[in-house]
C-alpha positions as CSV (number, residue, x, y, z in Angstrom):
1,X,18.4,15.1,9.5
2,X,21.1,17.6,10.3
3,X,21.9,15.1,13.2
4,X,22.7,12.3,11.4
5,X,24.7,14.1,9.0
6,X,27.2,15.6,12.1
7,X,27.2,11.6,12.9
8,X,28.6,11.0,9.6
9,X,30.6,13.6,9.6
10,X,32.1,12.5,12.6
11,X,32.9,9.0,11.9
12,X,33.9,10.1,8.7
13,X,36.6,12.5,10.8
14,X,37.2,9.6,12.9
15,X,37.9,7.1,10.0
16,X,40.8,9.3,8.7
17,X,42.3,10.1,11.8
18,X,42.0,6.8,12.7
19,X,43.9,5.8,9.5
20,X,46.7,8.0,10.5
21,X,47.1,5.9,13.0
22,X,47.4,2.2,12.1
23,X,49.0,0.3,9.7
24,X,47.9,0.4,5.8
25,X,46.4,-2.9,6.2
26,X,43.6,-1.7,8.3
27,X,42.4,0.8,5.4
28,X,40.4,-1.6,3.9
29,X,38.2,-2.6,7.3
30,X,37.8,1.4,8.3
31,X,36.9,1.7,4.7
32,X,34.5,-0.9,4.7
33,X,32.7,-0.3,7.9
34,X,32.3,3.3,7.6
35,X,30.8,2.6,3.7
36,X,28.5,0.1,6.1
37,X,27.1,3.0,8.0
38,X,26.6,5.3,5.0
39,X,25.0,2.3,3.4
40,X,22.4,2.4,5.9
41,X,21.6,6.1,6.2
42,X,21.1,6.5,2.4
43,X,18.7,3.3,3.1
44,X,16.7,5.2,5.7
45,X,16.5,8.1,4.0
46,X,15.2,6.3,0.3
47,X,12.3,4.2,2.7
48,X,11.7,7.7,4.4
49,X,11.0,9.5,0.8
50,X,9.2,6.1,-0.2
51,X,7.2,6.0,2.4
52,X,6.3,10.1,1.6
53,X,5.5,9.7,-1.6
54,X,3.5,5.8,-1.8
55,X,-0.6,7.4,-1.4
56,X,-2.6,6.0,1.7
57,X,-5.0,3.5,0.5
58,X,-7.9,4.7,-1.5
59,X,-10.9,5.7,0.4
60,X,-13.8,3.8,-0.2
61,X,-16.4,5.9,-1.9
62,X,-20.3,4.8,-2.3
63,X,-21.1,2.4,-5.1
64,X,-17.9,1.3,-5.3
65,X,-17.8,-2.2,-4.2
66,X,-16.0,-5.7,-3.4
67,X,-19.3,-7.1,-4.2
68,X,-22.1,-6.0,-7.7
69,X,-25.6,-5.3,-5.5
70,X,-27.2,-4.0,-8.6
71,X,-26.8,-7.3,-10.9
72,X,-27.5,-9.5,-7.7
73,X,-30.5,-7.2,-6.8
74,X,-31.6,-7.3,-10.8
75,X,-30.8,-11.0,-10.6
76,X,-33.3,-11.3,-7.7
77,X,-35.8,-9.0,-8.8
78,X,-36.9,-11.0,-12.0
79,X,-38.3,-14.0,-9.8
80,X,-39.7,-11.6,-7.0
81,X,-41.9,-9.5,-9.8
82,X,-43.3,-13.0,-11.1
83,X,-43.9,-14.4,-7.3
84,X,-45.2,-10.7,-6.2
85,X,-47.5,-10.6,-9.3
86,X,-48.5,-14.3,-9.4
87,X,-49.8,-13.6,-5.9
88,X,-50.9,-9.5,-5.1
89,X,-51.0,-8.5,-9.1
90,X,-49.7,-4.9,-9.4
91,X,-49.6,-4.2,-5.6
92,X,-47.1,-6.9,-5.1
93,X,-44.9,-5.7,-7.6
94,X,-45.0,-2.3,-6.9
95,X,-43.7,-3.2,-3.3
96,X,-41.0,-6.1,-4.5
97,X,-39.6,-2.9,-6.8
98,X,-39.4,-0.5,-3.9
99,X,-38.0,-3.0,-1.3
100,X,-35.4,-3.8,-4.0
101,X,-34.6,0.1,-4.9
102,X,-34.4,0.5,-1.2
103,X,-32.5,-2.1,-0.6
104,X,-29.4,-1.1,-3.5
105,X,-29.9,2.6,-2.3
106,X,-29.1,2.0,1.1
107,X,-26.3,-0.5,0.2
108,X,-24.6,2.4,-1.8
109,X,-24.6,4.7,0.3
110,X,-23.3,2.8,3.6
């Protein structure tokens, strides 16, 4: 930073020596194009502290997700325990629960 404060410095020095020498009419343009430079250093410097301060995105954490397994997975399981227990009785549902608990486990915790 220190650099680009000398740089100023020295157009600023440069600026008012330079106004020694020309004509008052040319005030006005040294003026205005050293105010363009400064203009753009105190916009680096705001993105720079911006950019320091805005937080990186979130991490994703388990069971946080784009899409809801555990009402799709309830929403599926309500058929599967009357097909499971139409056709294997308490067997079949037993197994349709634990394939759907393993199922929304292991999709949490990807």
């Amino acid at each position: 930073m220190s650099d680009e404060r000398e740089q100023l410095r020295d157009d600023l020095l440069a600026v008012t020596a330079a106004r020694k020498d020309l004509e008052p009419g040319h005030d006005r343009e040294l003026i205005d194009h050293f105010l363009e430079k400064l203009d753009v250093e105190i916009d680096r410097r705001i993105d720079e502290r911006v950019a320091a301060r805005v937080p990186a995105a979130p991490q994703r954490r388990a069971g946080h997700y784009a899409i809801p397994i555990v009402p799709i997975a309830l929403g599926i399981a309500i058929p599967l325990t009357a097909i499971a227990g139409a056709s294997a009785g308490l067997a079949g549902i037993i197994v349709a629960w634990a394939a759907i608990a393993a199922i929304v486990y292991f999709a949490m915790h990807a």
